[in-house]
matplotlib code that plots the C-alpha trace (Angstrom):
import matplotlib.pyplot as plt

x = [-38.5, -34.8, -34.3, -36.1, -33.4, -30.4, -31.8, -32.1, -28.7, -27.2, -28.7, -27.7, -24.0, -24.2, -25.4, -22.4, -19.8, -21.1, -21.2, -17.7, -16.5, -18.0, -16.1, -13.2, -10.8, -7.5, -5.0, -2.7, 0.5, 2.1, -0.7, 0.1, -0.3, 0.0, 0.0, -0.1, 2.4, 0.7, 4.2, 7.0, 10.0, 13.3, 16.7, 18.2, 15.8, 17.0, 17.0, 13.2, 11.7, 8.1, 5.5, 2.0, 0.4, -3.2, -4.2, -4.1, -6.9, -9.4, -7.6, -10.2, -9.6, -11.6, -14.5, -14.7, -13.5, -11.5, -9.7, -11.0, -8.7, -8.0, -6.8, -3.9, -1.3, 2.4, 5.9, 9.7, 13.0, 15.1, 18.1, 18.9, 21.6, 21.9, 24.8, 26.9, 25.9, 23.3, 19.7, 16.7, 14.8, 10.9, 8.8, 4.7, 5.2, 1.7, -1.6, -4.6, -8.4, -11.2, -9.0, -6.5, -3.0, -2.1, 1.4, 2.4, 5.4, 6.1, 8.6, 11.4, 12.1, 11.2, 13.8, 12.1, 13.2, 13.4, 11.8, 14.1, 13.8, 11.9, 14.9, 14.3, 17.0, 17.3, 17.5, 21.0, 23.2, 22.0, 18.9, 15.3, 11.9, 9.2, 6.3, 2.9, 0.6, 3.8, 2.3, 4.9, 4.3, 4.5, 3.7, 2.6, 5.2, 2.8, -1.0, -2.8, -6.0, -8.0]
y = [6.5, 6.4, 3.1, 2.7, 5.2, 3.5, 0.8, 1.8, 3.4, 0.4, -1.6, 1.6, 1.5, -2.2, -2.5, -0.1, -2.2, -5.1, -3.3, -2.0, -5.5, -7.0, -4.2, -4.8, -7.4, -9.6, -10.0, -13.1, -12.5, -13.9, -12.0, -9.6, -6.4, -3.8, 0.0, 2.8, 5.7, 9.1, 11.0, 10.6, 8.9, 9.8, 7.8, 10.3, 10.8, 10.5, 7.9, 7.9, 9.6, 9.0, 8.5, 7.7, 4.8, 3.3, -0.3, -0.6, -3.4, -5.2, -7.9, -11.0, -13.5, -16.5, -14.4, -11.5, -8.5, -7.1, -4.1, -1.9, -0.9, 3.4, 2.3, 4.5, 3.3, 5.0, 3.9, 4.7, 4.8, 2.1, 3.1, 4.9, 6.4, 9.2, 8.3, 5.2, 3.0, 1.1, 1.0, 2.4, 0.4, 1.2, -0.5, -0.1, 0.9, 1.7, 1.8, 4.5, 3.4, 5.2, 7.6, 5.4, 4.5, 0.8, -0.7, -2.9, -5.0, -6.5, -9.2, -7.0, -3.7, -3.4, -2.7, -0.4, -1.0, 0.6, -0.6, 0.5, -1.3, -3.7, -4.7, -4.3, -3.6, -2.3, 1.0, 1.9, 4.6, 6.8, 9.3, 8.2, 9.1, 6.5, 9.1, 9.0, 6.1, 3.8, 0.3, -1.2, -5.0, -5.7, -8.9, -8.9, -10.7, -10.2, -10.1, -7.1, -6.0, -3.3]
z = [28.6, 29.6, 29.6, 25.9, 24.8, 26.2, 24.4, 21.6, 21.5, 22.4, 19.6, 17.6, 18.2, 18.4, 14.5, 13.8, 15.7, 13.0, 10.3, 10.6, 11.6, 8.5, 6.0, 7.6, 6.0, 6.3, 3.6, 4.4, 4.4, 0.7, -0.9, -3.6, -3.8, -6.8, -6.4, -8.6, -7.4, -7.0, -6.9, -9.1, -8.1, -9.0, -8.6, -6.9, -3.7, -0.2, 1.5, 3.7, 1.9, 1.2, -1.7, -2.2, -3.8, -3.9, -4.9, -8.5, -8.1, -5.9, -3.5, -3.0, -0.6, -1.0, -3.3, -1.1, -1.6, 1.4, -0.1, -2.8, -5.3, -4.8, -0.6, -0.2, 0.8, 1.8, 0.5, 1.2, -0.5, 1.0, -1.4, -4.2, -6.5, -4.6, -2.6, -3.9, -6.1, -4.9, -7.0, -6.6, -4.2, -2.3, -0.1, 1.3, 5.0, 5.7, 4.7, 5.1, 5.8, 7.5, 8.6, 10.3, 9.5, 9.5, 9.4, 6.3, 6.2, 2.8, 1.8, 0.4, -1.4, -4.9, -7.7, -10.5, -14.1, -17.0, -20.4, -23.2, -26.3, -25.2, -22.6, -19.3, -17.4, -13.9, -12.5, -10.8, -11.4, -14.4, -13.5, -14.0, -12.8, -11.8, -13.1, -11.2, -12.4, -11.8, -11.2, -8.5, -7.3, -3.8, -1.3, 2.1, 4.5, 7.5, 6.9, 7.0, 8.8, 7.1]

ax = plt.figure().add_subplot(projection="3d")
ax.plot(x, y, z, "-o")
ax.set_aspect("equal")
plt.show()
């Protein structure tokens, strides 16, 4: 009777070990990536401090989906107007899945801009808020497991 059991919960938490291998995915690096900001943003902030994002859309790598647009992901405020003059500038620094937190190294910061007029012109020393539902581009310099 033991042994059936051990078997069984072997094949048990073998299936699982599978299954969780076959959800999880690799984004290449070079990929792009678009989130939508879940806090506002604001010329201003200091300097580290963080926001949240979430994939704005599905990322498919060769017809398979491996990262569902809503992952959540974390960004930082590389610089800003607060002190100086330099722009407003954020990056992705991690990503959140099944309760983990996973490193994410992108290819540089991204400068907001503002639309006024139809101009766009960028962000630098005047105040302005990236409200939530921001969509901010970002590509992967290192690929990403999920």
């Amino acid at each position: 009777m033991r042994k059936k059991t051990f078997l069984f919960l072997s094949f048990i938490i073998c299936c699982l070990f599978a299954i969780a291998k076959a959800n999880a995915g690799t984004i290449p690096a070079g990929t792009a990536l678009v989130v939508e900001t879940l806090d506002s943003i604001y010329t201003k902030d200091m300097v580290g401090k963080t926001f949240n994002a979430r994939l704005a859309e599905n990322v498919a790598i060769n017809g398979l989906v491996v990262a569902k647009a809503g992952t959540q992901f974390v960004g930082r405020v590389e610089t800003s107007t607060r002190i100086g003059s330099s722009p407003l500038t954020v990056n992705l620094t991690e990503a959140r899945v099944h309760g983990k937190t996973i490193p994410v190294t992108t290819t540089g910061a991204y400068k907001p801009q503002s639309v006024t007029r139809g101009r766009r012109r960028q962000v630098t020393t005047r105040d302005f808020v990236l409200p939530p539902g921001s969509k901010l581009p970002f590509h992967l310099a290192k690929a990403l497991t999920l």
